[in-house]
C-alpha positions as CSV (number, residue, x, y, z in Angstrom):
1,X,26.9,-43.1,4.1
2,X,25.1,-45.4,6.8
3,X,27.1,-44.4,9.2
4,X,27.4,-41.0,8.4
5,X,23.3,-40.6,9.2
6,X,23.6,-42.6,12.2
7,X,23.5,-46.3,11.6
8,X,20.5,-49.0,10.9
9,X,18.1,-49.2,9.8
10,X,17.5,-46.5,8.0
11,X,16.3,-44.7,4.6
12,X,18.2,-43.1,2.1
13,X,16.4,-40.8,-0.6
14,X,18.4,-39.5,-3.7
15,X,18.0,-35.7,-3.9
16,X,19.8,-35.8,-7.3
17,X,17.5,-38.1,-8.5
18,X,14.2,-36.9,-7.7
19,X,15.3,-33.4,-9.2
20,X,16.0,-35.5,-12.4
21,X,12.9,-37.4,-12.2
22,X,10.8,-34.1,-11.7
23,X,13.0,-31.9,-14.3
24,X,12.4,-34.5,-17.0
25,X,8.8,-34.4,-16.4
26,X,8.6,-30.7,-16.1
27,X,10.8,-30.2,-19.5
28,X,8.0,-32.7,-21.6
29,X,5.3,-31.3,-20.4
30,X,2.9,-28.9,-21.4
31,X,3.5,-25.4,-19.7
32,X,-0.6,-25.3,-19.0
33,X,-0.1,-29.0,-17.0
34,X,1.2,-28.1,-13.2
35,X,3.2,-30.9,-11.6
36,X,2.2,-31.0,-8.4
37,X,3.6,-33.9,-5.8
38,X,1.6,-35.8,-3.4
39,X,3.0,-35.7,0.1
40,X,1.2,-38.7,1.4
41,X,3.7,-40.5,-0.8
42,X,6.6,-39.7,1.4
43,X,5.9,-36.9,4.0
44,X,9.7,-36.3,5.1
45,X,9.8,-33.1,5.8
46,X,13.3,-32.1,4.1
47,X,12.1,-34.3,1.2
48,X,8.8,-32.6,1.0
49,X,11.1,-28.9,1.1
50,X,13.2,-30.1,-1.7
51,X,9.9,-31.0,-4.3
52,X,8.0,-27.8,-3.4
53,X,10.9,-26.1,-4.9
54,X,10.7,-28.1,-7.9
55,X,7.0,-29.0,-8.5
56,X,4.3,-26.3,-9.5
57,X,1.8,-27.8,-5.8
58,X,1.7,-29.7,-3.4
59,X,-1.4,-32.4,-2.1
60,X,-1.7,-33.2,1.2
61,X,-4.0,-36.0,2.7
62,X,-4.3,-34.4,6.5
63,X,-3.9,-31.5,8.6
64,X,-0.2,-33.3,9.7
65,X,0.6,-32.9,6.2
66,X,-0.9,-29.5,5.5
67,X,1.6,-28.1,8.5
68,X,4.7,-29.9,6.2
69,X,3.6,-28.4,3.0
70,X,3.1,-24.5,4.8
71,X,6.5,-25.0,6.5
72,X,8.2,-25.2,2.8
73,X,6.6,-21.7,2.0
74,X,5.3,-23.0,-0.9
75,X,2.0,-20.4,-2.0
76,X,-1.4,-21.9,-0.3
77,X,-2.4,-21.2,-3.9
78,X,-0.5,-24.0,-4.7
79,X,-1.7,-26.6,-2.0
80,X,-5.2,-28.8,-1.9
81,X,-6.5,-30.8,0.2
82,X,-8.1,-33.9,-0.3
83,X,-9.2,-37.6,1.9
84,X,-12.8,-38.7,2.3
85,X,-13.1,-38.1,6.2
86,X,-11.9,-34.5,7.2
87,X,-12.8,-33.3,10.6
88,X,-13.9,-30.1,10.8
89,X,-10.7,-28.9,12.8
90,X,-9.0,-30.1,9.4
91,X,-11.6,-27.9,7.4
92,X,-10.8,-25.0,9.8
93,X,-7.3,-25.1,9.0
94,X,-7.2,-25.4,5.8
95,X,-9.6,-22.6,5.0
96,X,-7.6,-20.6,7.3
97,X,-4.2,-21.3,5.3
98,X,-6.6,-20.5,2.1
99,X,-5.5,-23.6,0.4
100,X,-7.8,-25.6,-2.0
101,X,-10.1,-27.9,-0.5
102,X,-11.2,-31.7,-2.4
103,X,-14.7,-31.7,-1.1
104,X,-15.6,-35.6,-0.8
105,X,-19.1,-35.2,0.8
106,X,-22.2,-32.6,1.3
107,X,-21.5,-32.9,4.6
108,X,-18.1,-31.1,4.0
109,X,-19.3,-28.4,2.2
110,X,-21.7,-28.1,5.0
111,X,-18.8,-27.2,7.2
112,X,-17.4,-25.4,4.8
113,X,-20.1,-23.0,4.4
114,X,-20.6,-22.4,8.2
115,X,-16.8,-21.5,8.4
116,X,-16.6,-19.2,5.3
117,X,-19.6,-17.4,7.2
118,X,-18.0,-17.1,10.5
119,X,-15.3,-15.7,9.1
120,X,-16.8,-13.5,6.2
121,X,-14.1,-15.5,3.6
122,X,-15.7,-18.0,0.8
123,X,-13.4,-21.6,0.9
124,X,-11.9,-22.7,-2.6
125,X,-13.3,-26.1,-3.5
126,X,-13.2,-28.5,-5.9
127,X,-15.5,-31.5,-6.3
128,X,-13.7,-34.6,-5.9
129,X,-15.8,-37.1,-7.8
130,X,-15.9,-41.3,-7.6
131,X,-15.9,-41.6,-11.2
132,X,-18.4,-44.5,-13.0
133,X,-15.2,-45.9,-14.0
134,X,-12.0,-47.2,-13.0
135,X,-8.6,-47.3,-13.9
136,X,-7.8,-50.6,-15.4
137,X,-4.4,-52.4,-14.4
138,X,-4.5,-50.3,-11.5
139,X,-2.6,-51.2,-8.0
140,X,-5.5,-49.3,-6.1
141,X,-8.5,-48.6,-7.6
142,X,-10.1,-45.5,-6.3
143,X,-13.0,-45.0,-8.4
144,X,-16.2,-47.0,-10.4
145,X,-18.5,-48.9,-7.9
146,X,-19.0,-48.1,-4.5
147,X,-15.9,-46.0,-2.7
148,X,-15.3,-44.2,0.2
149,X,-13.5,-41.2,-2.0
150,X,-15.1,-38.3,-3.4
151,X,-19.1,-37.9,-4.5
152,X,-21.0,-40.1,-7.0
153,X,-20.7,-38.5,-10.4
154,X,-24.2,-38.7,-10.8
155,X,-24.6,-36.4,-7.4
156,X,-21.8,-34.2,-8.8
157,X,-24.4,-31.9,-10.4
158,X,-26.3,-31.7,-7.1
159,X,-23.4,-31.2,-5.3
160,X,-22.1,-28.3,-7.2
161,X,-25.8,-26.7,-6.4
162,X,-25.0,-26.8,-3.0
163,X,-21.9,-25.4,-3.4
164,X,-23.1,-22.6,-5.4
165,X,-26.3,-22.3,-2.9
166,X,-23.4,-21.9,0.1
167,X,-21.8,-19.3,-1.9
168,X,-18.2,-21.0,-1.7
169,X,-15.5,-20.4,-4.4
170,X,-16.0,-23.2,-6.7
171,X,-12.6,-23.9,-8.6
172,X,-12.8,-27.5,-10.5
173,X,-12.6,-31.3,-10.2
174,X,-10.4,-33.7,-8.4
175,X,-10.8,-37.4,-10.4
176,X,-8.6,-39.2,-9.4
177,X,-8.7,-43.0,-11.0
178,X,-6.5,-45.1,-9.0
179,X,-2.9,-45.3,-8.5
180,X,0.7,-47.7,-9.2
181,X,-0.6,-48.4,-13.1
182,X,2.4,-49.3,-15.1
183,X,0.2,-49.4,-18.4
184,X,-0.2,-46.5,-20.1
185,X,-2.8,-47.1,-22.7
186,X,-5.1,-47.5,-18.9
187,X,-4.1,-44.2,-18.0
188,X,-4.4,-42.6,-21.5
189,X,-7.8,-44.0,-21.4
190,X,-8.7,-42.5,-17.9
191,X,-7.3,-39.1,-18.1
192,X,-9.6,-38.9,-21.1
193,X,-12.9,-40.1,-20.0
194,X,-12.1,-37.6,-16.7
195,X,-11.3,-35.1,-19.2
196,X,-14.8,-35.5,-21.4
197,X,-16.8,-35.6,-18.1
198,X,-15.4,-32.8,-16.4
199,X,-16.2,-30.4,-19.6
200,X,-19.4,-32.4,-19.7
201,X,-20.4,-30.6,-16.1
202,X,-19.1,-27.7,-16.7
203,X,-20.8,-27.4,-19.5
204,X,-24.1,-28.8,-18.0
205,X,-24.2,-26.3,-15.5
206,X,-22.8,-23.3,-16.6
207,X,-19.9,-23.2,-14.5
208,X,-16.3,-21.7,-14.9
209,X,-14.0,-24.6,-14.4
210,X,-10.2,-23.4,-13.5
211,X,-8.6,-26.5,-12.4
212,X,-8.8,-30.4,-13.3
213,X,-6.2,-32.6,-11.5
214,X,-6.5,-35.5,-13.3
215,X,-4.7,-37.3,-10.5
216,X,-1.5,-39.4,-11.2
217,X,-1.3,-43.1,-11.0
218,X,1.5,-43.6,-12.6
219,X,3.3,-46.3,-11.3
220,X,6.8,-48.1,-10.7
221,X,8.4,-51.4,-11.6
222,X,8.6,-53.5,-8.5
223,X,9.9,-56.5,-9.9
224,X,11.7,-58.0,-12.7
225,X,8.5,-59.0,-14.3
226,X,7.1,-55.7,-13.9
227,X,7.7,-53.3,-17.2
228,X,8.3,-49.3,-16.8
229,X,5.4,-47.3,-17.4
230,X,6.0,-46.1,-20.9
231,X,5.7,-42.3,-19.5
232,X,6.4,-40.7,-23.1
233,X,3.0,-41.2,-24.5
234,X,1.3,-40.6,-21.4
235,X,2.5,-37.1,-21.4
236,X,2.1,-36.5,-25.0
237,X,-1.6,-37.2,-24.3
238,X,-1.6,-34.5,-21.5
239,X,0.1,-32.4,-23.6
240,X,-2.9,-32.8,-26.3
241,X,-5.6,-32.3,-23.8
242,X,-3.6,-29.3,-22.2
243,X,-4.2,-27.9,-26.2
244,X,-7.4,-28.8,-26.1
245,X,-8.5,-27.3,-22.7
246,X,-6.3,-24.1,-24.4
247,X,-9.0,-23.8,-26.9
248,X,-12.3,-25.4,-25.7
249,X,-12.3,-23.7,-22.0
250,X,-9.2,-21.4,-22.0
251,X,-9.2,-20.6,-17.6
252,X,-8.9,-24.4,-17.3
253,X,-5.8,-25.8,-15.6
254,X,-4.8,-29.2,-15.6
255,X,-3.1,-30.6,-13.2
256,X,-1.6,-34.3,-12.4
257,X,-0.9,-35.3,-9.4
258,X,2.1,-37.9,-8.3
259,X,3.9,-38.9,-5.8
260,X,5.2,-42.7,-6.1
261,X,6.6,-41.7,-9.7
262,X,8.4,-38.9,-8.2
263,X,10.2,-40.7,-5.3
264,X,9.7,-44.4,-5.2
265,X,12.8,-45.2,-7.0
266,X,14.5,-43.2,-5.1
267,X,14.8,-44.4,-2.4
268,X,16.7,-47.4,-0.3
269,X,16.3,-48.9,3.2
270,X,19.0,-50.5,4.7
271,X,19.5,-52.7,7.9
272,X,22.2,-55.0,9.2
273,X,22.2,-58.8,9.5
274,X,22.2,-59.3,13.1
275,X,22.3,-63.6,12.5
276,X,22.8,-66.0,10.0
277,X,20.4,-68.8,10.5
278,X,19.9,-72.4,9.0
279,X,16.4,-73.6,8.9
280,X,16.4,-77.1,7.7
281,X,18.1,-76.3,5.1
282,X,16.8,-72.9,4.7
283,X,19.0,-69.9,5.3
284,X,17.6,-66.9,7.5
285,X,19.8,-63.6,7.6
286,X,17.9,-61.9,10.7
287,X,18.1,-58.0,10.4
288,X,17.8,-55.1,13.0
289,X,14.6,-53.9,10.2
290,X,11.7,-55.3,9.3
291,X,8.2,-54.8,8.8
292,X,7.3,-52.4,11.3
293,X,9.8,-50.1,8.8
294,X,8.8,-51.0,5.8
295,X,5.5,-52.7,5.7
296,X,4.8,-52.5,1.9
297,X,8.4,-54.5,1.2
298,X,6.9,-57.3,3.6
299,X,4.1,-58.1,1.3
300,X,1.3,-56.8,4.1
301,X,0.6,-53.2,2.3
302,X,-2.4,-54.4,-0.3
303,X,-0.1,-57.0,-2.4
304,X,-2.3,-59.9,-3.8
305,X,0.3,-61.8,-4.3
306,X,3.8,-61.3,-2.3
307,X,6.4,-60.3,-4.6
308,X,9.9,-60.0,-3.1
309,X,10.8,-56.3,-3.6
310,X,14.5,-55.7,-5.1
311,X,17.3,-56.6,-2.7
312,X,21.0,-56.8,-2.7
313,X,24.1,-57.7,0.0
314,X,25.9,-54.3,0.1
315,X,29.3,-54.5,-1.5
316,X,28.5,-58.1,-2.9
317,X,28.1,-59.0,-6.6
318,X,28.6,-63.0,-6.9
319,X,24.7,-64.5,-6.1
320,X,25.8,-67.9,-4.4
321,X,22.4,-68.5,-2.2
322,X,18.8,-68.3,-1.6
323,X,17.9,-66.5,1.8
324,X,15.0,-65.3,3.2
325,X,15.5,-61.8,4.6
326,X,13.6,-61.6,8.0
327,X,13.0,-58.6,10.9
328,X,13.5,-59.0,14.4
329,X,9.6,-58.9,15.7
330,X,8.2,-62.0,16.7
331,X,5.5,-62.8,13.7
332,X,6.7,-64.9,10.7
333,X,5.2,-62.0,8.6
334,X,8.2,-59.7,9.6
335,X,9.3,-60.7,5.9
336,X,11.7,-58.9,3.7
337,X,12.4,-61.6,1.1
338,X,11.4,-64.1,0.8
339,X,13.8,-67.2,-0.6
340,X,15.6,-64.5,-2.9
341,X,18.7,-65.5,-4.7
342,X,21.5,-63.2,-2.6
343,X,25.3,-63.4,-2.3
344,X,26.2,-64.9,1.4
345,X,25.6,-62.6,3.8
346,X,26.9,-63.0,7.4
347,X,26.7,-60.8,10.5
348,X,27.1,-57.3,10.5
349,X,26.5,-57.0,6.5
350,X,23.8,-54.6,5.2
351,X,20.9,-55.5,3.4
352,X,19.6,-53.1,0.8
353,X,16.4,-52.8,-0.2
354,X,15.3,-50.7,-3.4
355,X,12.3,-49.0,-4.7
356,X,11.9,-48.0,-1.1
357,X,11.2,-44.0,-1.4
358,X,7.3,-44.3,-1.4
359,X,4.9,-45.7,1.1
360,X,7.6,-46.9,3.5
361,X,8.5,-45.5,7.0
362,X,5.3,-43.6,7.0
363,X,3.4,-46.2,6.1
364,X,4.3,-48.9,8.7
365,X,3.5,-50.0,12.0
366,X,6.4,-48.1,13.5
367,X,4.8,-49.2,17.2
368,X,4.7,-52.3,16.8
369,X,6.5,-54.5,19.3
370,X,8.2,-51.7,20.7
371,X,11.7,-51.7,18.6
372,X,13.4,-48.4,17.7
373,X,12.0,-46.2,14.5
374,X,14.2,-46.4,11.0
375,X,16.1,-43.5,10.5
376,X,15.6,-41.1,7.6
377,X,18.0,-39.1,5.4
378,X,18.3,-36.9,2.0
379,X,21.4,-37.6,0.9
């Protein structure tokens, strides 16, 4: 298969598996609960073609992304738009696709309003809010305290004013909590308060409230330590608050919003040992990958502590060794495992990586030091 997309390094992503992944999910859940998939996750654009055909929406994070998700013909009904700095060229385009727009800021709905003048068409919105809460257990916290993403809740209730002042086409909330949670009593808990607040608004100020993305944060076992998100109660809960919204405030939609769930597992990156080296005793299998490929596997995308991601020798079962897996760039942090327990691996084997189809070749310094780009494949 390596060969077949053109050598190493490169990425591999499962299309049978991330139609199981998303079909499983789809068949448990509620059918008032749209699954939509968050492209900054993994913007490739035949893997972003694939989901749209399977998820109910997409979420894009820039105007880059917005182009992906319109190229898969997916409804602009379907597509939102959020991030807490959007140029106004960004705004432009994505009232002119007529997708949904996150608002993050008064200055945004600003824009917005000067645009939907010009051009005689109100922009959908949503209020993105920075919650007084945050996701516990969470990877990223993206909410409670002070954040760069979305609006104070207690200036949501302004902020809906001034969207109603501007005369823009006010749709819902976007509360999104935080993101890789692998506990799902945390994520019970924050879909719920969300949940209570968002009515609580609505209610407040006499507004009809269509959508609630709820955002995602469901997360992915990294290591062996880690434990699977126990996903079965988690959607039970949405499917109880989807009942809830049926009866309490029937034109409410709920939406969750993942992307790391949907393709992280599926995913490998694989590169060749190019030399086998002996530190001092320590063994270095020097590969034609690295960090500038896969930053997040190096430890140097927001770990705390490094944690060796999963790792095999292609085509080798018996473990006989510890190695440390190292790129070709010349900085000791081009580190893809560190002192793992491997079978011996000599020139010219590959080195697989797993848990590599999220937050990997679009998420590294692909620049740096020059060396050629990973290749990318649905297979």
């Amino acid at each position: 298969m390596v060969e077949a997309v053109g050598g190493t390094p490169c990425y591999l992503y499962d299309r049978q598996r991330i139609t199981e992944r998303v079909q499983g999910l789809r068949g448990a859940l509620s059918p008032r609960v749209r699954l939509h998939y968050a492209i900054k996750a993994n913007p490739m654009p035949a893997l972003v073609f694939h989901l749209a055909g399977l998820a109910d929406g997409l979420d894009v994070a820039s105007a880059g992304e917005l182009r992906v998700a319109l190229d898969t013909g997916k409804s602009p009904e379907h597509i939102s738009f959020a991030g807490p700095g959007k140029s106004e060229r960004e705004l432009r385009q994505a009232h002119a696709a007529g997708i949904l727009v996150n608002v993050e800021s008064f200055r945004e709905v600003r824009l917005l309003e000067g645009i939907s003048r010009q051009t005689g068409r109100s922009a959908r919105v949503a209020v993105r809010a920075n919650l007084p809460f945050a996701l516990r257990a969470s990877g990223m916290k993206m909410t409670g305290g002070a954040q760069q993403f979305g609006v104070d809740a207690e200036r949501v209730p302004e902020l809906i004013g001034e969207i109603q002042r501007a005369g823009l086409d006010f749709e819902g909330f976007h509360l999104f909590a935080g993101s890789q949670n692998l506990r799902a009593d945390a994520i019970i808990e924050a879909q719920s308060r969300s949940f209570e607040l968002a009515r609580e608004w609505a209610q407040q100020l006499k507004v009809p409230l269509r959508s609630l993305n709820l955002g995602g944060g469901f997360g992915i076992p990294y290591t062996p330590a880690d434990k699977p998100l126990e996903v079965r109660s988690v959607i039970e809960h949405l499917n109880t608050l989807a009942e809830r919204a049926r009866a309490e405030c029937p034109e409410t939609e709920l939406v969750i919003e993942l992307g790391r769930y949907l393709v992280g597992e599926a995913g490998l990156y694989v590169c060749r040992v190019l030399d086998r080296k002996i530190s001092r005793e320590q063994v270095f299998l020097v590969t034609d990958g690295g960090m500038h490929h896969h930053l997040a596997a190096s430890g140097n995308f927001g770990q705390v502590i490094r944690k060796n991601y999963p790792v095999a020798v292609n085509g080798k079962q018996e473990v006989t060794e510890v190695a440390s897996v190292v790129g070709p760039l010349c900085t000791p942090l081009d580190l893809l495992a560190d002192k793992a327990w491997l079978p011996q691996a000599n020139e010219g084997d590959l080195i697989v990586v797993f848990q590599s189809g999220a937050y990997g070749r679009s998420a590294s310094p692909r620049e740096f030091l020059s060396h050629p780009s990973a290749l990318e494949a649905l297979v």
